[in-house]
C-alpha positions in Angstrom: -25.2 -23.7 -13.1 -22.1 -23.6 -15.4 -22.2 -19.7 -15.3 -22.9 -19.6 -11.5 -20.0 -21.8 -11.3 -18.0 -19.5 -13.3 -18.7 -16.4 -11.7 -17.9 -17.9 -8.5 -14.9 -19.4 -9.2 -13.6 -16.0 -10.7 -14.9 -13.8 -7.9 -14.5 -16.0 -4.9 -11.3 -14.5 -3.3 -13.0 -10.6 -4.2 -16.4 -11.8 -2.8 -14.8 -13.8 0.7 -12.3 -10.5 1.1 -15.2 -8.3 0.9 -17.4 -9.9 3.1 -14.7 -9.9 5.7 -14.0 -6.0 5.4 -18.4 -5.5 5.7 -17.8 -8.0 8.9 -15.0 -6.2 10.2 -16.6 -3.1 10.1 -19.9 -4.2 11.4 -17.9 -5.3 14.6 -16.0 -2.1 15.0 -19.5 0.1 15.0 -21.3 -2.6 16.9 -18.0 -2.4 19.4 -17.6 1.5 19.5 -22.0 1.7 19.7 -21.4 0.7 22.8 -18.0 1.4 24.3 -17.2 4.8 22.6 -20.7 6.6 21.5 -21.9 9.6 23.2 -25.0 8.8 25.0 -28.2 10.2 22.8 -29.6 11.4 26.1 -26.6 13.6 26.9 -27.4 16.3 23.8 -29.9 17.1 21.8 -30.1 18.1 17.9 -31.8 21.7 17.7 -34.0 21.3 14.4 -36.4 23.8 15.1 -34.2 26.6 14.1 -35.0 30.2 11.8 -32.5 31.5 10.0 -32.4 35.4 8.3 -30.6 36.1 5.2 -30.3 40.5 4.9 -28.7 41.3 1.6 -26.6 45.1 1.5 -30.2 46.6 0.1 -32.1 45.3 3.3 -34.2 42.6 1.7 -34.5 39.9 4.4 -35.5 36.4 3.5 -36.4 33.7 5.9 -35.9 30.0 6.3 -37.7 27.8 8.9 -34.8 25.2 8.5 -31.1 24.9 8.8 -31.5 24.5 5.0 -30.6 28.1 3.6 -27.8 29.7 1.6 -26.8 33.4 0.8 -24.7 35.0 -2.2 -22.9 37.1 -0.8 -20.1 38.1 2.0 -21.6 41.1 2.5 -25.1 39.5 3.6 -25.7 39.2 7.4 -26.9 36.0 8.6 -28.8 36.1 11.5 -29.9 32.4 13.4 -32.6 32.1 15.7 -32.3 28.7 18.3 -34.9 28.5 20.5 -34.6 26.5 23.9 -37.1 25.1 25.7 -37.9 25.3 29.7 -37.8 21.2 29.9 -34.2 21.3 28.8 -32.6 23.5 31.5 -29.3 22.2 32.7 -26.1 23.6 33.8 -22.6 23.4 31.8 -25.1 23.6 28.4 -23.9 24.6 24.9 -24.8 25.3 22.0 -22.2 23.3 18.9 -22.1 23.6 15.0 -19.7 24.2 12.4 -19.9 27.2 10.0 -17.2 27.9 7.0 -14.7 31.1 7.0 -17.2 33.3 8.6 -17.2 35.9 11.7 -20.0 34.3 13.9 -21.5 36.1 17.1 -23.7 34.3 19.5 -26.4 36.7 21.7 -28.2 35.7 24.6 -30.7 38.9 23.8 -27.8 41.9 24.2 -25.0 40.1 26.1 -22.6 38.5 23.9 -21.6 35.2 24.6 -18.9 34.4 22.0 -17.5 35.2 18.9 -15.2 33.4 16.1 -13.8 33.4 12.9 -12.1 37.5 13.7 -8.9 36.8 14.9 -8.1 33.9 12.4 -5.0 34.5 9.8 -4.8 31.6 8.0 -8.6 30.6 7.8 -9.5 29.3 4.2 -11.7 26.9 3.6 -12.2 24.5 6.7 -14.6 24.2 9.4 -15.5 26.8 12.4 -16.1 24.9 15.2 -18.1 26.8 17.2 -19.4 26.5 20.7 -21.7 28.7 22.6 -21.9 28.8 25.9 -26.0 28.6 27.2 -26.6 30.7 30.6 -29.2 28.9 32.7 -32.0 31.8 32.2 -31.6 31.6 28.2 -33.7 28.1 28.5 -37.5 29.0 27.8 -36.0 31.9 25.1 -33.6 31.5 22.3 -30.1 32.2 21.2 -29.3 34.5 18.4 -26.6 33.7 16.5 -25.4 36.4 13.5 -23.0 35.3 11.0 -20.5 37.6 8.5 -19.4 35.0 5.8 -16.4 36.2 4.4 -17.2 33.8 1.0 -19.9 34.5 -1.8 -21.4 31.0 -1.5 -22.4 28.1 1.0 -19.3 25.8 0.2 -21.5 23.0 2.0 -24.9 22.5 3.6 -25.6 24.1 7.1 -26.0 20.8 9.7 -28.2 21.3 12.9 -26.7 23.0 16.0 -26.4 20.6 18.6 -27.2 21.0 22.5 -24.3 19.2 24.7 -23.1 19.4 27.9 -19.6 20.7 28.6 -18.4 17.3 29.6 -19.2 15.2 26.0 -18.8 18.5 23.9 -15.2 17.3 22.9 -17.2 14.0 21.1 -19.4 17.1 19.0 -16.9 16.6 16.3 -17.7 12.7 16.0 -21.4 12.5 17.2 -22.6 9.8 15.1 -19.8 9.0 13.3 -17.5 7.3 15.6 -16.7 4.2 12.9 -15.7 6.6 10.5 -13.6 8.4 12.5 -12.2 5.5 14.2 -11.6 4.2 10.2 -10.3 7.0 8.8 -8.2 8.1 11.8 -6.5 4.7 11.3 -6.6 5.2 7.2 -5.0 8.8 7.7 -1.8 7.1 9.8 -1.2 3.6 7.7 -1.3 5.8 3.9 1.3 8.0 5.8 3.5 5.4 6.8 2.8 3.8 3.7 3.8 7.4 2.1 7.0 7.3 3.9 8.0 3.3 3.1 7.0 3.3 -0.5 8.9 6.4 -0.8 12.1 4.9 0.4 12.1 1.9 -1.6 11.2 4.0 -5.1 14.2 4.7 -6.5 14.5 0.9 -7.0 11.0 -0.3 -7.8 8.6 0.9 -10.0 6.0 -0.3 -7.9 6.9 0.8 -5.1 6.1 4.5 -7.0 3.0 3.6 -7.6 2.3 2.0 -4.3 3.5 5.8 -2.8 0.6 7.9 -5.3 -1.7 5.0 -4.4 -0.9 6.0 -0.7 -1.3 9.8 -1.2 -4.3 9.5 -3.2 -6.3 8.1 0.0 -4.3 10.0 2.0 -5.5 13.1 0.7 -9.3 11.9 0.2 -9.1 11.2 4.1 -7.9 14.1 5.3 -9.9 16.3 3.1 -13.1 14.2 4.3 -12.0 14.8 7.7 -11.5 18.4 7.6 -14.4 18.9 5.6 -16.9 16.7 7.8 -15.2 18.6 10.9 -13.4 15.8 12.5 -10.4 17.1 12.6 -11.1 19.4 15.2 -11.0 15.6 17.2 -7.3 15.5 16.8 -6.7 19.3 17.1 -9.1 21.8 18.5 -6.9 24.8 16.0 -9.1 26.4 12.9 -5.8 27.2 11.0 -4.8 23.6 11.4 -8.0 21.9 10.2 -7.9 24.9 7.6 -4.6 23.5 6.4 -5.7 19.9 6.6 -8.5 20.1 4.5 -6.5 22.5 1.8 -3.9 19.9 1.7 -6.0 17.2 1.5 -8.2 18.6 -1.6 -5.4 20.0 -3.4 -3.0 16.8 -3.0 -5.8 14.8 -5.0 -5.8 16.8 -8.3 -2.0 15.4 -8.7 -2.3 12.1 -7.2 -4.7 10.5 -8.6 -3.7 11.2 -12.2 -0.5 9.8 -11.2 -1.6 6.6 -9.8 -3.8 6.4 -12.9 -0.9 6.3 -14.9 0.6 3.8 -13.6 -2.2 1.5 -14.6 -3.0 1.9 -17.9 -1.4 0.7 -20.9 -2.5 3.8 -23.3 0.8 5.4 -24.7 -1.0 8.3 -25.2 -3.2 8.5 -22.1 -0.2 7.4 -19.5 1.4 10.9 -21.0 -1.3 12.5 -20.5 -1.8 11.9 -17.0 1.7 12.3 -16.4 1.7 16.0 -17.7 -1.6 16.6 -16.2 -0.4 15.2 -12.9 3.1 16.9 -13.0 1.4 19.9 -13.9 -1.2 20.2 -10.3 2.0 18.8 -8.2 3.8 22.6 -9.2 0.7 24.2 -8.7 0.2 21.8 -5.5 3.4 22.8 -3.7 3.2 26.7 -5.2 0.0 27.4 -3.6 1.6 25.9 -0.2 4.2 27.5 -0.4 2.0 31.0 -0.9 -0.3 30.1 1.9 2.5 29.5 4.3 4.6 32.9 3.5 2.3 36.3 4.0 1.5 36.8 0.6 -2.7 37.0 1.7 -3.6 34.3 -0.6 -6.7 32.8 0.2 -8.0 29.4 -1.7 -11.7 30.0 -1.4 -11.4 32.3 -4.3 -10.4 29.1 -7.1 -12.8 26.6 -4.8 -15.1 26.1 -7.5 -12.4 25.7 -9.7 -10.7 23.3 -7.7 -13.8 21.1 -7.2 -14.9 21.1 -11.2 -10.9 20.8 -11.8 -11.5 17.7 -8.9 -14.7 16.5 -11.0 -13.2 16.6 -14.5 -9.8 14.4 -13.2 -11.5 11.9 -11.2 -13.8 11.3 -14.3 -10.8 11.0 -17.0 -8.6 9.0 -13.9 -11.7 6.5 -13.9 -12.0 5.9 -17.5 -8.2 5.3 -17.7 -8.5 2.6 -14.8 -11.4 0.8 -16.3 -9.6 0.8 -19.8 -6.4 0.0 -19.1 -5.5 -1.3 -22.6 -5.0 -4.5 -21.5 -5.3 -7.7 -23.8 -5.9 -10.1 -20.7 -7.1 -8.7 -17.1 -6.0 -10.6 -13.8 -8.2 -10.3 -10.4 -6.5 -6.6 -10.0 -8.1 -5.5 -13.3 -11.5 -7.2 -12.2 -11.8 -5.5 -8.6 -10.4 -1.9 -10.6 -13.1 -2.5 -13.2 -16.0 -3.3 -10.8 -14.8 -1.3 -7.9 -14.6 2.2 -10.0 -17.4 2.1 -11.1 -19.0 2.6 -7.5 -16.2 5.0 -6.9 -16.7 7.2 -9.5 -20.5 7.2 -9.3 -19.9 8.1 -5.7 -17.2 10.7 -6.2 -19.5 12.4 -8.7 -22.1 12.5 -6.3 -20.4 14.2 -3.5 -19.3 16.9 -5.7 -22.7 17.4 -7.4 -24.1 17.5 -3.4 -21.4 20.3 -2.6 -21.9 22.5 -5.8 -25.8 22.2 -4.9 -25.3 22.8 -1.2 -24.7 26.0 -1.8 -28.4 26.8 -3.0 -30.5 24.0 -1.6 -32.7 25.0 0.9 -35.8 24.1 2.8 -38.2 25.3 -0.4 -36.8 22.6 -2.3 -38.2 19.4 -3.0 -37.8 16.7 0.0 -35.5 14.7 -1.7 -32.9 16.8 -2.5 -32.8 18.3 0.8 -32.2 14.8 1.7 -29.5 14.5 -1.2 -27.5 16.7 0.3 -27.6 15.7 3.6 -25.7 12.7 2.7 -21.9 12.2 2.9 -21.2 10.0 -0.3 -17.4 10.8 0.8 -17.5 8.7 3.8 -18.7 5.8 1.7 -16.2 6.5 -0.9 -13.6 6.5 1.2 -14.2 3.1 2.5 -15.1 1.6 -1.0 -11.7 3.4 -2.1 -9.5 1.8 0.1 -11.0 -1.5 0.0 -11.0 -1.5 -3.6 -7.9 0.2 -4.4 -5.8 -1.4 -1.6 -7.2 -5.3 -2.5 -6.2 -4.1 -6.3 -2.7 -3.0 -5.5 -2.4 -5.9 -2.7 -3.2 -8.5 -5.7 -1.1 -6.9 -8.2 1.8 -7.5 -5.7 0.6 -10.8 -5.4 0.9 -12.1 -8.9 4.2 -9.9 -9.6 5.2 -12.4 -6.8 4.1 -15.1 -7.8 5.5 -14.5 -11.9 8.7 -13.6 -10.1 8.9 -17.0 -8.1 7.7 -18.5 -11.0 10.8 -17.2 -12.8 13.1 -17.7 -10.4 11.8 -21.2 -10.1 12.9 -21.3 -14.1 15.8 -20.1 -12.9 16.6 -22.9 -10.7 15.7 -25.4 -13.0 18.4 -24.0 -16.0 20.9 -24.4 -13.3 19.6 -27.6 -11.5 20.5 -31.6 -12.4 16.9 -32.7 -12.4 18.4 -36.0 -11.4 20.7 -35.1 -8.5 18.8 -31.9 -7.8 22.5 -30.2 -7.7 23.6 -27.9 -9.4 24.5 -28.7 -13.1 27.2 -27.5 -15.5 26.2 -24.2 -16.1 25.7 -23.3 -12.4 29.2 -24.8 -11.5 30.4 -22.5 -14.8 28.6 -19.9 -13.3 30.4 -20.0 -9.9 33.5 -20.9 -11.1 33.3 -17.6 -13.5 32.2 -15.4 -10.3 35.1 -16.8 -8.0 37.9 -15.7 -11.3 36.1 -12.2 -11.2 36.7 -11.5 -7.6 40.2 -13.0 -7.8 39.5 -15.9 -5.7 42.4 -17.6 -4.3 41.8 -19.5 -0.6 40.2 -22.6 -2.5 40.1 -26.4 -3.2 38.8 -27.6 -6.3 37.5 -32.0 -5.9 37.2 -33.1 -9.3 35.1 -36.4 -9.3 34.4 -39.6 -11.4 31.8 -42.6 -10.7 33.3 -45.7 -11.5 31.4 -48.5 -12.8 28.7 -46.0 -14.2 28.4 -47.7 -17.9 28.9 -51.3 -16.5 26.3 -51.1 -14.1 23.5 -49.3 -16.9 24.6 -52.1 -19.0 24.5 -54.9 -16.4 22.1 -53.4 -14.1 19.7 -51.0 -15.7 19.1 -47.4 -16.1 17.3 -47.3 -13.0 19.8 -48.9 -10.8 22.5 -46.1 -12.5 20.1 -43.6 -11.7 20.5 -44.7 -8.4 24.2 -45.2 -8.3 24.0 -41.2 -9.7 22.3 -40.4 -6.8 24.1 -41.9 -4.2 27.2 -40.4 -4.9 25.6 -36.9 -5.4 23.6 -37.4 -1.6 27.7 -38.8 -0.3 29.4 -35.5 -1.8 26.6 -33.1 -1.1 26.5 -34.3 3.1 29.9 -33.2 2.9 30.3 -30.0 1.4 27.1 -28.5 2.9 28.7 -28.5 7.0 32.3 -26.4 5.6 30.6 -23.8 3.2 31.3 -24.1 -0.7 29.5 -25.6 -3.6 29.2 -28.6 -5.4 27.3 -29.6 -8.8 26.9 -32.0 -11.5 29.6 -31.7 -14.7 27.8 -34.2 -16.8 27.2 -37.6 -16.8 29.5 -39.5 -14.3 31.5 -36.4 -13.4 31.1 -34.1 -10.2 33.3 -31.1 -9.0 33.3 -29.7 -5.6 34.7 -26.2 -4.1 35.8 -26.0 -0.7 36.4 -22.7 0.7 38.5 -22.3 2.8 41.3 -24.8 1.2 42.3 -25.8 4.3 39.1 -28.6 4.5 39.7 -29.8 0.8 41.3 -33.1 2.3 39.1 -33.8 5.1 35.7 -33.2 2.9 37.5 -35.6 0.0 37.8 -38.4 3.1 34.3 -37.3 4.4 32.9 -37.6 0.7 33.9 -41.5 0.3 33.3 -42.3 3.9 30.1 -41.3 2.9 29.6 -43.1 -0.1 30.4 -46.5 1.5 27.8 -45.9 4.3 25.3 -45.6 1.9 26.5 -48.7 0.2 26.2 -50.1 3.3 22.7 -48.7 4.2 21.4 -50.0 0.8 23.2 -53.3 -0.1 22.7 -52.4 -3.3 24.1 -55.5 -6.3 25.9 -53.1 -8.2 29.5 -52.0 -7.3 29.5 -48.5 -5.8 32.8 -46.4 -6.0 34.0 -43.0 -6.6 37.6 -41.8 -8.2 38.5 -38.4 -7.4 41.2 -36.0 -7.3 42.3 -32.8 -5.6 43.7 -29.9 -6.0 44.1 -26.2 -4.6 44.8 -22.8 -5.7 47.3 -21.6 -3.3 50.0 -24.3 -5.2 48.8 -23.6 -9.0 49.3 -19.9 -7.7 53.0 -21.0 -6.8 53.7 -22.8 -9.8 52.4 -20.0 -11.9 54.8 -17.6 -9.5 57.9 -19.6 -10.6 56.8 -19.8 -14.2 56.0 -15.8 -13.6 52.3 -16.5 -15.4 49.2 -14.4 -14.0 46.7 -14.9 -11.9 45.5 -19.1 -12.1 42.1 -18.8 -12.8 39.8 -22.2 -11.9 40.1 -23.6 -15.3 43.9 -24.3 -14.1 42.8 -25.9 -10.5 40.1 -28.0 -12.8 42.3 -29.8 -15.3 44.8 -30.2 -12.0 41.7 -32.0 -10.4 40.9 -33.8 -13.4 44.7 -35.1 -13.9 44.5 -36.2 -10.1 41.5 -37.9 -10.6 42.2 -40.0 -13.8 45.8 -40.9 -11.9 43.1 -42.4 -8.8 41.1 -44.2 -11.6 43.9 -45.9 -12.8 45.3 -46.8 -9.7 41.4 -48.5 -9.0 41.5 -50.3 -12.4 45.5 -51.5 -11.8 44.6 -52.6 -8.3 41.1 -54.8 -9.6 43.6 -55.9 -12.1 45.9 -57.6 -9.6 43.3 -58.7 -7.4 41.8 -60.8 -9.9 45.1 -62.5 -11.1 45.2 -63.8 -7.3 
């Protein structure tokens, strides 16, 4: 019970956060399932398809699946999609996606579309591609024959789709409205959070880590969305999904080094993922800047590369992040240590399922068929954020809290714990700060409790305690309405700044008017008095003028205040004196 105690007590915030993200997103699908999905009666998924694969000798090999792959850019592809009778409608076509290939669609010998010849900056993303159905093509089939202009299926083949006209815009998101809905919103808060955390980094260290944090799931996102297709959603242009995709893959080799970095503790592994990250950022922004100038640089060629390059850092990046190095690890270390572990497992998945999509077909065994079928990215993506976001969010959290806690200590070196002013050094403090900046239009109250050691002796500690209090709650109700500062000097003494000067009298007035309406208020035994004295910069300043001395610092106005005030004292004591011969 101990243990389950334990566990709970260590893991309750992670646990209660998480089941509000699972909630959260079990509302949005159950929401957009019915507000946003595309009717299942409005298209129809065409799994009864054969595909042709003729190498340059001739040899022809067949597939009765969308499941197939080729080896070559000089092999023709050629798709058979039968349509049956029932299914006639008007405003029909026929959707899929295909990668950097020329694809023509046939209705017997009339061509009814073609893609993928006119694009210039096609690399790796998507073809969306849509094929108008005539109305006399239903009972016969559609032949659809594809150039690939890459030596390899970069990912699996999913089944063409029949749509209507009208809902063929939602063909991109069919099925995966949350996700799109998720990452859509994912994609615009990491680039605002780009943009923020980017401002403030030249001040904070976090705040550079917050900003690879930011393009790390920035660039997981939009890859995922360029290479599941929806980004075709937010843009129907091939070059710009293209682009998306290419940024988004090739903006994760540096990032998430980076960010890795930042987290562990290893000398020797924070320089290495430094050097390895600094090193992909050249290479990030020379390949950009080669794609974007008409050099005819095309990134399918280092794919592979790119995605063992992609497999190799995400592993070291995860190793780092579950060994930070630390002696002692706080809720961020526990959700980075549990969390990574489903990350990584899923980031080493999807990469496996695209290296095999490229030679899985329908001759395999069932279950990888069905391996690569699924998109472990879109469940990374989530996991990523939630777990890499709640990290980050409670690392800012106790970097809060230990900086409260210090300025809390803070407080306290410079706070009377009786009085709850301030105490010596914070009047030295301010004092010090006014001389720096040459103050000058100022009044310096320099204040003495009379009666303190006769009423301890007499009275009690507690009812000088009191007396101490009183006098600090009587000068503090004064000095707060005219701006200034006031503070404990140690034991029975008190100094107050006015600024401007011109108040000094009227807050020394205000001061004992309020001391003897507290006396009043509490009817305490014990006598209740205050001597004080006053004094101002502007006629130390013209003393020092006449005795040609420089600038009067506060140490000057304090010992004026303090002569002032020992002058009032006496008067008190020589006034009780002849009082009590009467």
């Amino acid at each position: 019970m101990k243990q389950k105690d334990s566990f709970w007590g260590k893991n309750k915030t992670f646990i209660l956060l998480f089941i509000s993200v699972l909630t959260g997103i079990f509302l949005l699908r159950s929401f957009l399932s019915i507000m946003a999905r595309v009717p299942e009666e409005n298209y129809r998924v065409l799994n009864h398809i054969t595909v042709e694969v003729e190498d340059k000798q001739g040899k022809v090999e067949t597939f009765d699946s969308h499941l197939f792959n080729f080896t070559s850019c000089q092999d023709k592809i050629t798709m058979h999609i039968p349509l049956e009778k029932a299914w006639e409608k008007e405003n029909q076509s026929i959707n899929f996606f295909f990668y950097n290939s020329v694809v023509k669609a046939y209705y017997k010998d009339q061509l009814l579309a073609t893609y993928g010849e006119n694009l210039k900056r096609h690399m790796i993303g998507n073809l969306l591609v849509s094929i108008p159905v005539p109305t006399e093509a239903f009972g016969e089939e559609i032949r659809v024959e594809i150039f690939p202009k890459m030596h390899f299926m970069e990912n699996n083949f999913d089944e063409p789709v029949l749509i209507n006209d009208r809902d063929a815009i939602f063909f991109t998101i069919i099925g995966q409205e949350t996700s799109y809905a998720l990452f859509v919103m994912t994609l615009i808060a990491t680039f605002l959070g780009m943009v923020i955390f980017l401002f403030f980094s030249p001040r904070h260290i976090y705040a550079r880590e917050g900003f690879w944090l930011m393009a790390m799931i920035f660039a997981l996102t939009l890859w995922h969305l360029g290479n599941s297709g929806m980004l075709y959603k937010l843009s129907d242009d091939a070059d710009l999904s293209a682009v998306g995709e290419y940024i988004g893959m090739y903006l994760l080799l540096p990032s998430a080094p980076i960010y890795a970095s930042y987290e562990t503790e290893r000398p020797r592994v924070k320089k290495y993922l430094r050097i390895v990250g600094s090193i992909y950022s050249a290479i990030f922004v020379l390949t950009l800047v080669l794609y974007l100038l008409p050099t005819g640089y095309t990134y399918v060629w280092n794919l592979r590369w790119a995605q063992a390059l992609q497999l190799v850092i995400l592993l070291s990046c995860v190793f780092s992040l579950i060994f930070p190095g630390r002696a002692t690890k706080n809720s961020s270390d526990r959700i980075l240590e549990k969390g990574l572990v489903v990350v990584a497992l899923l980031g080493v998945l999807e990469q496996l399922r695209l290296i095999l999509s490229a030679s899985v077909t329908d001759r395999w065994p069932s279950f990888m068929q069905t391996f690569v079928k699924i998109r472990f990215s879109k469940v990374l993506i989530i996991v990523m954020v939630f777990v890499f976001i709640t990290s980050y969010s409670f690392k800012l959290i106790l970097i809060l809290q230990k900086n409260l806690e210090d300025e809390h200590l803070r407080v306290l070196a410079f706070s009377d714990s009786l009085t709850l002013l301030g105490n010596r050094q914070y009047l030295q403090r301010k004092l010090d700060l006014m001389d720096n900046q040459k103050a000058e239009d100022y009044g310096l109250i320099f204040m003495d409790i009379n009666d303190l050691k006769f009423t301890n002796d007499h009275y009690g500690h507690d009812s000088g305690d009191k007396l101490i209090r009183m006098v600090a709650s009587a000068i503090k109700d004064a000095v707060d309405p005219v701006g200034g500062f006031c503070g404990r000097n140690g034991g029975d003494e008190f100094i107050a700044v006015v600024s401007p000067e011109e108040y000094i009298f009227s807050v020394a007035e205000k001061i004992q008017e309020n001391l003897e309406a507290l006396k009043e208020k509490e009817r305490v035994k014990f006598p209740v008095s205050l001597s004080l004295g006053v004094a101002t910069h502007s006629e130390l300043s013209a003393e020092a003028h006449l005795q040609r001395k420089d600038y009067v610092t506060s140490d000057y106005v304090i010992r004026k205040a303090d002569y002032r005030m020992y002058q009032h004292k006496c008067q008190v004591k020589q006034a009780r004196i002849a009082k009590s011969r009467k």
